[in-house]
C-alpha positions as CSV (number, residue, x, y, z in Angstrom):
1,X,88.9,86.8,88.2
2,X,89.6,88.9,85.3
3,X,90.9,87.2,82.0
4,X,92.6,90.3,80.5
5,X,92.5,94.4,81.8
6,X,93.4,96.6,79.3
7,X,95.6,99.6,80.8
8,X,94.3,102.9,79.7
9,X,97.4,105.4,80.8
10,X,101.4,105.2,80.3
11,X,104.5,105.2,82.1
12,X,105.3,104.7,85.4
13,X,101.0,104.0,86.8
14,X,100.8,101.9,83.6
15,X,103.9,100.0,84.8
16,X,102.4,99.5,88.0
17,X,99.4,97.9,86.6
18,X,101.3,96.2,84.4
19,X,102.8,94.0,87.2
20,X,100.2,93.7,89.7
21,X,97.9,91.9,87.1
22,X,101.4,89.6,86.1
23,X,101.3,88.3,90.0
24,X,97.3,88.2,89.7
25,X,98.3,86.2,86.2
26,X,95.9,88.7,84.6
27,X,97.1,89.1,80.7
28,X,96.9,92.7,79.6
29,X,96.9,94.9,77.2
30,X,98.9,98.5,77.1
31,X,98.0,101.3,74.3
32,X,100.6,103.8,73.1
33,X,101.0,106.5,71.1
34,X,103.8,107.6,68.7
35,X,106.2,108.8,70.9
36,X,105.4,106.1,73.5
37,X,106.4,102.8,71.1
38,X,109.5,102.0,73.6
39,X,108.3,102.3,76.9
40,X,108.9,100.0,79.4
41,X,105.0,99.3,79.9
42,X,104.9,98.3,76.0
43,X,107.5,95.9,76.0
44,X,106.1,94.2,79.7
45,X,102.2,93.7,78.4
46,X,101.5,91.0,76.9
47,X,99.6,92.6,73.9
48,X,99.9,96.7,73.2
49,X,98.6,98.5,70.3
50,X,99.3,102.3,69.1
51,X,96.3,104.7,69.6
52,X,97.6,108.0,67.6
53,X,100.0,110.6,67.7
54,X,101.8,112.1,70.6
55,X,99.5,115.0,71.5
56,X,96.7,113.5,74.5
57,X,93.8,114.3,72.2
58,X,94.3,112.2,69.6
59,X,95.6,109.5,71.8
60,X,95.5,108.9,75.5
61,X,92.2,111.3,75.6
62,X,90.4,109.5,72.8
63,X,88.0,107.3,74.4
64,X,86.4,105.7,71.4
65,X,89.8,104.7,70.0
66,X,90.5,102.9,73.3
67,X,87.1,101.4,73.7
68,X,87.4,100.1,69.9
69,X,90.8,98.5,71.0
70,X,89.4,96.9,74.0
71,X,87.2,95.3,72.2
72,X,88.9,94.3,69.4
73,X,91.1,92.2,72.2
74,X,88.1,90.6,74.5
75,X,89.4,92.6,77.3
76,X,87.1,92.2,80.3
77,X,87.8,95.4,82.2
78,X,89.7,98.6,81.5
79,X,92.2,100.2,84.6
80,X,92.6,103.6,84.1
81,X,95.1,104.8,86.4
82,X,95.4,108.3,87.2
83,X,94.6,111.2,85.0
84,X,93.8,110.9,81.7
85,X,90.5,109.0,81.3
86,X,90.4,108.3,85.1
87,X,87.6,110.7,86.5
88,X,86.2,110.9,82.7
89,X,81.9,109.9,83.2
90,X,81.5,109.5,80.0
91,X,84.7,107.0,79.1
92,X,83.5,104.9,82.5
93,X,79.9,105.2,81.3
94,X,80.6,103.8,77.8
95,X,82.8,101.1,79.4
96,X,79.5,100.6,80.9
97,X,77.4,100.3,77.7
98,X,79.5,97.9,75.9
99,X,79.8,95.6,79.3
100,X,83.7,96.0,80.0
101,X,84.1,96.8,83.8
102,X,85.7,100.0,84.5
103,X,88.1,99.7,87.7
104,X,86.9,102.3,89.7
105,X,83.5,104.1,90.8
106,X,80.1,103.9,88.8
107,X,80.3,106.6,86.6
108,X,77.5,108.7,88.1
109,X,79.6,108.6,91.0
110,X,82.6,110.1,89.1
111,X,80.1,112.7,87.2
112,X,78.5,113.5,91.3
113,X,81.7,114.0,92.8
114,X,83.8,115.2,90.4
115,X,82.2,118.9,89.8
116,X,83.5,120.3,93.4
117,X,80.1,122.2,93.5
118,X,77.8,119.2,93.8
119,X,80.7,117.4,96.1
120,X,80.3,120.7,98.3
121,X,76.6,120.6,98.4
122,X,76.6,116.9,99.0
123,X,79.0,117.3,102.2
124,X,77.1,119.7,103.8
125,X,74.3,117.4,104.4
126,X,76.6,115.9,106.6
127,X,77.4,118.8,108.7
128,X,81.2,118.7,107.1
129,X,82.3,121.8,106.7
130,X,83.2,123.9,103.5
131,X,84.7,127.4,102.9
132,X,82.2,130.2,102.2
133,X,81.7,130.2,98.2
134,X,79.5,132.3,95.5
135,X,78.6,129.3,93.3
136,X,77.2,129.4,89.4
137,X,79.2,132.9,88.8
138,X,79.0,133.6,85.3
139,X,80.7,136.6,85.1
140,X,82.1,139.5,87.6
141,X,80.0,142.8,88.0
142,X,79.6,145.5,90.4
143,X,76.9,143.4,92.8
144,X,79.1,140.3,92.7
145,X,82.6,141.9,93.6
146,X,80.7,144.0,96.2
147,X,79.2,140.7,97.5
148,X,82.8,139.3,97.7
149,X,84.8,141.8,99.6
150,X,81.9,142.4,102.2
151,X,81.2,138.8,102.2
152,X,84.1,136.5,101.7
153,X,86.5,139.2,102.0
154,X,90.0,138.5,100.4
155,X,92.3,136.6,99.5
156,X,89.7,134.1,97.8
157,X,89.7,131.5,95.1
158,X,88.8,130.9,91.3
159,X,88.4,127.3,91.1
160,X,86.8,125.8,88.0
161,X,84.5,123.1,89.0
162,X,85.8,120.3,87.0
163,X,89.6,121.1,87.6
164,X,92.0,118.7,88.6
165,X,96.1,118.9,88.5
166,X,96.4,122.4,89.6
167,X,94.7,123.7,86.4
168,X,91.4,126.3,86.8
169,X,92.7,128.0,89.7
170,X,93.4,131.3,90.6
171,X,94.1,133.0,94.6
172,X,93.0,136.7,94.1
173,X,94.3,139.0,96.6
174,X,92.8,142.5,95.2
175,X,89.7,143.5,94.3
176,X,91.2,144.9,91.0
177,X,92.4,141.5,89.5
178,X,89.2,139.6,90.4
179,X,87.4,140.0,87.1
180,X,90.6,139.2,84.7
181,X,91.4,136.2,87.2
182,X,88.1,134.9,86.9
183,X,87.5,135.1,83.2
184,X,91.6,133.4,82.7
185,X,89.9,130.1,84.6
186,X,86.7,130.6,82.8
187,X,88.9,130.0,79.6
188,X,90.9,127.4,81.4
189,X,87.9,125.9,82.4
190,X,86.4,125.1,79.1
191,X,89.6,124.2,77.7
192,X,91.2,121.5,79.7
193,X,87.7,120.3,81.5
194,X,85.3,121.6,78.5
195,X,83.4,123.1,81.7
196,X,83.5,126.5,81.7
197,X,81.7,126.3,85.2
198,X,83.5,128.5,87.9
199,X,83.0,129.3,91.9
200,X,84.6,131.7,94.2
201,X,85.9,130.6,97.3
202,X,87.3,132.4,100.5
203,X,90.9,131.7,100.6
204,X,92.8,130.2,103.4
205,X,96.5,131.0,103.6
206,X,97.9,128.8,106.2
207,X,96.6,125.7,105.6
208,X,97.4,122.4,105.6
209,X,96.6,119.7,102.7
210,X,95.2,116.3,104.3
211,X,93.8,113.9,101.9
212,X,92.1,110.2,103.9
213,X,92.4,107.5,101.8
214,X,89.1,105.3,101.4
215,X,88.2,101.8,99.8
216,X,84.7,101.1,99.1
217,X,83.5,97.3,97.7
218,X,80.2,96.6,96.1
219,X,78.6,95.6,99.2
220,X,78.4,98.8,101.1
221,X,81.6,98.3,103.0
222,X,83.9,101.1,102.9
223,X,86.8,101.8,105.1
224,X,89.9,104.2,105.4
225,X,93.6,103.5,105.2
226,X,94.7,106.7,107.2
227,X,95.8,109.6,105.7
228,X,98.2,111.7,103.7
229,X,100.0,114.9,104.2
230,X,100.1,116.9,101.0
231,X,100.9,120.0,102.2
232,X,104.3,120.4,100.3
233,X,103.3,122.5,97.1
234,X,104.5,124.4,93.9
235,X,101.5,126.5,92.2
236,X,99.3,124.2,93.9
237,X,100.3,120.7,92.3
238,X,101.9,118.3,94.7
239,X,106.0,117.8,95.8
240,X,106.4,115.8,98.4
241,X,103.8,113.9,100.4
242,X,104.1,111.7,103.8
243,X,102.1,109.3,105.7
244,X,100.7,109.9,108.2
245,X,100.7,113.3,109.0
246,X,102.3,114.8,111.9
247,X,99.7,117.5,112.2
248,X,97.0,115.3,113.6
249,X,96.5,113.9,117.2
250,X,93.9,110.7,117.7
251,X,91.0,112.6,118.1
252,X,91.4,114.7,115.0
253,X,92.1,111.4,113.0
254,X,88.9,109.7,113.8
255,X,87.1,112.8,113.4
256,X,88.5,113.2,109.4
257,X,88.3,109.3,109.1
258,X,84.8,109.3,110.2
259,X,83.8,112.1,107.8
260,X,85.4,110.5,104.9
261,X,84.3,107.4,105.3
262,X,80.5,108.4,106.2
263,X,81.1,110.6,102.9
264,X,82.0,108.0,101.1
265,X,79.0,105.3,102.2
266,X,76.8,107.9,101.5
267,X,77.4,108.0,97.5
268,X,77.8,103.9,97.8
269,X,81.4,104.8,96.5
270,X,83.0,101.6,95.0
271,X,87.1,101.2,95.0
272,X,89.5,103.4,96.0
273,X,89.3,107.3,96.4
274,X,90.3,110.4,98.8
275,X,88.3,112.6,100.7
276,X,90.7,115.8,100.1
277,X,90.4,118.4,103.7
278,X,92.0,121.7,104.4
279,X,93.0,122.0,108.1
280,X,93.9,125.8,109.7
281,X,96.0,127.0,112.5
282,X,92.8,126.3,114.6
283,X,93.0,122.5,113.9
284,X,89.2,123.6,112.1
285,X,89.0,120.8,108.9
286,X,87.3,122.1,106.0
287,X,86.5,119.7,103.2
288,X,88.1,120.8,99.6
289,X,87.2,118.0,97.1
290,X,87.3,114.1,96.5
291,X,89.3,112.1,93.8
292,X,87.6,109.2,92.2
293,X,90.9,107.5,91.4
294,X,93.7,106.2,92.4
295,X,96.2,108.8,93.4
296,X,99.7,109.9,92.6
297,X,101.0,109.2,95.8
298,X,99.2,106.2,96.9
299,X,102.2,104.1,97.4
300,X,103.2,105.9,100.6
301,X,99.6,104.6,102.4
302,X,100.7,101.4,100.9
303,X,103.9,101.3,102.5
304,X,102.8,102.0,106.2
305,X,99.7,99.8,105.6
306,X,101.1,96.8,103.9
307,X,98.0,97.1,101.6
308,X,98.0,96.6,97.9
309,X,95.7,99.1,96.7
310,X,95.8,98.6,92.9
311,X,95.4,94.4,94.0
312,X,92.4,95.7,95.8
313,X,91.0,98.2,93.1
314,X,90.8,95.0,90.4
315,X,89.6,92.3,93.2
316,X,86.7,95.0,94.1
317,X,86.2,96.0,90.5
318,X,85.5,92.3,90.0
319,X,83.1,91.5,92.9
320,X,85.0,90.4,95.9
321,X,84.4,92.1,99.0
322,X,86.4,94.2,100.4
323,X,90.0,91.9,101.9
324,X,90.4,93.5,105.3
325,X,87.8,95.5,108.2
326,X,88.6,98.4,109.9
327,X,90.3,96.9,112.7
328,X,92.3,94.7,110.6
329,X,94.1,97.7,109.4
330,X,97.4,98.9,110.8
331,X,99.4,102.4,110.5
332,X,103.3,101.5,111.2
333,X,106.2,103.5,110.7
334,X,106.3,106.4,107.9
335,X,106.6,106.8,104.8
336,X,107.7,109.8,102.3
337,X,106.7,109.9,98.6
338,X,109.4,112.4,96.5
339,X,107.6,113.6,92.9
340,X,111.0,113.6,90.5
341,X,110.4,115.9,87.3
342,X,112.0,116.6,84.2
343,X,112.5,120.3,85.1
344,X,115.0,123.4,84.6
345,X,115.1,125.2,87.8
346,X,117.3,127.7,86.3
347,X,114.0,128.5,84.0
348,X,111.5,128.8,86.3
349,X,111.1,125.1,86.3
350,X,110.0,125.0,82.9
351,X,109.6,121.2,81.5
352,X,113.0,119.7,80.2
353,X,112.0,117.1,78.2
354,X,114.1,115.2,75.8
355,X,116.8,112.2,75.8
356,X,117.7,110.6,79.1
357,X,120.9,109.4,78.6
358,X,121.9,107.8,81.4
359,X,119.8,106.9,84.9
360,X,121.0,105.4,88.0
361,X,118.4,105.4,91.0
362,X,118.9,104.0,94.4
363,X,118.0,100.8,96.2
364,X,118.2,99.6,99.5
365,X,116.0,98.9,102.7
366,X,113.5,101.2,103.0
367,X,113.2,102.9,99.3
368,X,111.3,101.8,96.9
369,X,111.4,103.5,93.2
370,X,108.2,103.9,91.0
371,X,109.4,104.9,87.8
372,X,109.1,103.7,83.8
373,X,112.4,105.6,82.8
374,X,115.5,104.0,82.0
375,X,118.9,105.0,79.9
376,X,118.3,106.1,76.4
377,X,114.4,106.8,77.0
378,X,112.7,110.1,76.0
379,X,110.8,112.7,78.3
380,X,108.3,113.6,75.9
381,X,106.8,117.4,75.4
382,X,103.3,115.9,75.4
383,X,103.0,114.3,79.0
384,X,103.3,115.1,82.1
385,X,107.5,115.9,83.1
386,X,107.6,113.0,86.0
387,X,110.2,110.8,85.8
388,X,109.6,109.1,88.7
389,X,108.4,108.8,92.2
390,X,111.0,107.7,95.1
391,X,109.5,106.6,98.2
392,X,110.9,106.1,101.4
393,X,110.3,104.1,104.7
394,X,110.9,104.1,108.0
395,X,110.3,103.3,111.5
396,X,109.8,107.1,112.4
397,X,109.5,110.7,110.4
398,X,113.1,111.2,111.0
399,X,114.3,107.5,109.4
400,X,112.1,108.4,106.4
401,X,113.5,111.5,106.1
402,X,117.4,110.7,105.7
403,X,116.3,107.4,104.0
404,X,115.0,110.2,101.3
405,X,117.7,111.8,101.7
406,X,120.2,109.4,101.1
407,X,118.1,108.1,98.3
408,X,118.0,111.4,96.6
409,X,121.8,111.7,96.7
410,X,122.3,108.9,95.2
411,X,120.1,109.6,92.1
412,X,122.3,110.3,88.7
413,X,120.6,111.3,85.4
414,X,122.2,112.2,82.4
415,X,120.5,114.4,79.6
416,X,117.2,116.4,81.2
417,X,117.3,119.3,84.2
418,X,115.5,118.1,87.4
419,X,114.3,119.3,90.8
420,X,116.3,116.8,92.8
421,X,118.3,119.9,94.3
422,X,114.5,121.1,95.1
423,X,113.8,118.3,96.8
424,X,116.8,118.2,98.8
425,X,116.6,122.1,99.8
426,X,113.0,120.8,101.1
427,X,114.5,118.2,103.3
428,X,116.8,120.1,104.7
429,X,114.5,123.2,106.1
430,X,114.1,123.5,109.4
431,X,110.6,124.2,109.3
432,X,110.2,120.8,107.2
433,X,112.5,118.8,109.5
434,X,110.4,120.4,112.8
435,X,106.9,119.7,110.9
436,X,105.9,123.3,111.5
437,X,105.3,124.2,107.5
438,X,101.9,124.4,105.4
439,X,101.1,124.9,102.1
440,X,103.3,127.9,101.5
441,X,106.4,126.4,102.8
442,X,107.9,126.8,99.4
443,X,107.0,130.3,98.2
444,X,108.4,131.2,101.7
445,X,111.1,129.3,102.6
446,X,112.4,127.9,99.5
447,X,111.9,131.3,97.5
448,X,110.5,129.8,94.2
C-alpha cells in the first residue's frame, strides 16, 4: 500500500482524506495557504506545508507548486478530492510524468470526459440519449438563432463545455437574450475553465437530476453503487441530495445502471465517478454529463451501501481490484445529504464569510456530520461558503427526513448568516415531503 498521499484540497474533503488514510496507516501530507494555517486538516496530517496566498490561483490551483511539494516529501500518490485540481488533465497528467499516482482516472480519461461535447458524442454510440444541441458555436448570427428557434425551439441552454459547479451556464427563454447570454458564458468560459468552448442545448424544464454512482478498478471491472437524487437546486448548484431516489421503479434503475456502467467500461474508467442523467415527466432519461471525481455528496451512497468510497478510491489507485461484485452490493434504508453554507439569505444569499464564533452540530443515531469547522475558525472570502455537510439515515424516506430535521434544529452557529432556515423550509414542503418536486422546486415553491 501507499507509504504517504499527499492531499491536494482543504477543509472538510481534505479532512475526510485525512482520516481514511490514518485507519489505512497511510502518513500524509496536507498543503495550505495563508488563510488556511489553522484548519483542522493542518493540524491532523502528519506533515503540511503552505502553498501561497489565499486567492486559488496562487495556491490550491497552482499545480507546479503542489507537484514541487510532493516531491520534496517522497509522496507516492496525490488525492485530489473534489474541485480544485480534481478533473484538471494536465495536473493528473504531470502526476503522471514524474511517477506519483494520481487517485482517480488516467488523465486522458478526465481530458475525454470532461468537455461535455466529446462525453455527448461518446454516449451516443451507445444509443444513450442526449438533448438536441448546436455544438462548436462561435458566435450568434442570423442563420444560427434561426436554426435554434425552428430547431431546438426555446427555452434552451448555454453550457460551456468545460464547466463544472454551476459556472458557464445560461437557460435562455427569448430569442432576444440569446446572443448576450451566449457571449456572458463565452467570457465565463475562458475565465474559470480557460475554455472559451460553448454549445446550445434544448432546455428541459421539469426535470429531474439523477446522477449513478460507478467504481471502476484497473482490471476492467466496473460496477455501480445505485444512485442519487440531485434534483433539489439553487441556480443550478446542488442543496440537498438523497439516496436512492424515489423517482425510479426497478426497471428504470437497471436501465440507468446499465447505461452508466456500459459507459463507463467503455472509456476503461478507473476509480470512482457519476454518470450525471436528466429524467422528464415521461420517465425518458437523457444523459447530461460525467464527473471524474469523487463527489460532494458521496457520503449519502456511502451510507445506504456500507461502502467506503474514498478506502476504495486509494486501494484501486494502488492496484487492488475492485473489493466487492455487483451482487455483493446492497441498497438499505435512505439517506439525505444537507449542503450547510455560509450565506445571508436576507441578501440574496450572498457569501457571509468571516469568524465563526461559536458551533454546535448535532449527533445521534442516524446523522453523521462532514464538516472541518469548529469555534473560532474563519469562513474565508476565497473558497467555497460550505461549512459543512449533515447527512442523515434511516430505515425509510420519512425517518431520514425528520432525522434531518431534528438534526438541523439542533445546529447553533455563532458569527456567519446560513441557509439552515432554507433547508428547513425545504423539508417541510409538501411537494418535498410527497416526492412530487424537480429541479425547480425552489424557484417555485420556496420563492428564492
Amino acid at each position: 500500500m501507499f507509504k504517504k498521499i499527499l492531499v491536494a484540497n482543504r477543509g472538510e474533503i481534505a479532512l475526510r482524506i485525512i482520516r481514511t488514510c490514518k485507519e489505512m496507516r497511510i502518513k500524509t501530507v496536507a498543503i495550505f495557504s495563508e488563510v488556511d494555517r489553522n484548519e483542522l486538516y493542518v493540524k491532523l496530517a502528519d506533515e503540511a506545508v503552505c502553498i501561497g496566498p489565499g486567492e486559488s490561483q496562487k495556491s490550491h490551483l497552482n499545480y507546479f507548486s503542489i507537484i514541487s511539494v510532493a516531491i520534496y516529501c517522497e509522496v507516492d500518490a496525490i488525492h485530489p478530492g473534489y474541485g480544485f485540481l480534481s478533473e484538471n488533465y494536465y495536473f493528473a497528467r504531470t502526476c503522471e510524468k514524474v511517477g506519483i499516482t494520481f487517485i482517480g482516472p488516467l488523465s486522458e480519461t478526465i481530458k475525454l470526459m470532461g468537455n461535455k461535447i466529446n462525453s455527448r458524442n461518446i454516449v451516443k454510440k451507445y444509443d444513450v440519449r442526449v438533448l438536441d444541441a448546436i455544438e462548436n458555436v462561435e458566435y450568434i448570427d442570423s442563420e444560427i438563432s434561426k436554426y435554434i428557434k425552428e430547431s431546438l425551439g426555446f427555452p434552451v441552454i448555454i453550457k460551456a463545455a468545460n464547466g463544472a459547479g454551476g459556472k458557464g451556464i445560461r437557460i435562455v427563454k427569448e430569442q432576444n437574450n440569446l446572443s448576450s447570454s451566449f457571449n456572458n458564458v463565452k467570457d465565463e468560459a475562458g475565465k474559470y475553465f480557460n475554455n472559451s468552448e460553448v454549445y446550445i442545448e434544448k432546455y428541459l424544464d421539469n426535470v429531474r437530476h439523477i446522477e449513478i454512482q460507478i467504481i471502476g478498478d484497473k482490471f476492467g471491472n466496473v460496477i455501480h453503487l445505485g444512485e442519487r437524487n440531485c434534483s433539489v437546486q439553487r441556480r443550478n448548484q446542488k442543496i440537498i441530495e438523497e439516496a436512492p431516489s424515489i423517482f425510479l421503479d426497478d426497471d428504470l434503475r437497471e436501465k440507468m445502471s446499465s447505461y452508466a456502467v456500459l459507459i463507463a467500461k467503455s472509456i476503461n474508467y478507473i476509480g470512482v465517478g457519476t454518470i450525471e442523467f436528466l429524467l422528464d415527466d415521461n420517465n425518458d432519461f437523457y444523459f447530461l454529463e460525467m464527473n471524474t471525481r469523487i463527489q460532494v455528496e458521496h457520503p449519502i451512497t456511502e451510507m445506504i451501501t456500507g461502502i467506503d468510497l474514498v478506502k476504495e478510491q486509494i486501494k484501486i489507485a494502488y492496484g487492488f481490484e475492485l473489493g466487492h461484485k455487483q451482487e455483493d452490493v446492497s441498497i438499505k434504508g435512505h439517506s439525505i445529504e444537507c449542503r450547510i453554507n455560509a450565506e445571508d439569505p436576507e441578501n440574496n444569499y450572498a457569501p457571509s464569510s468571516g469568524c465563526i464564533n461559536k458551533i454546535i452540530m448535532p449527533s445521534g443515531f442516524g446523522v453523521r456530520i462532514d464538516s472541518g469547522a469548529y469555534s473560532n475558525c474563519t469562513i474565508s472570502h476565497y473558497y467555497d461558503s460550505m461549512i459543512a455537510k449533515v447527512i442523515s439515515y434511516g430505515c425509510d424516506r420519512q425517518d431520514a427526513i425528520e432525522k434531518m430535521r431534528s438534526a438541523l434544529n439542533e445546529i447553533h452557529i455563532e458569527g456567519v448568516k446560513t441557509n439552515i432556515d432554507l433547508h428547513l423550509k425545504i423539508l417541510n414542503n409538501s411537494k418535498f415531503i410527497d416526492g412530487k418536486y424537480n429541479t425547480k422546486l425552489i424557484a417555485e415553491e420556496i420563492l428564492i
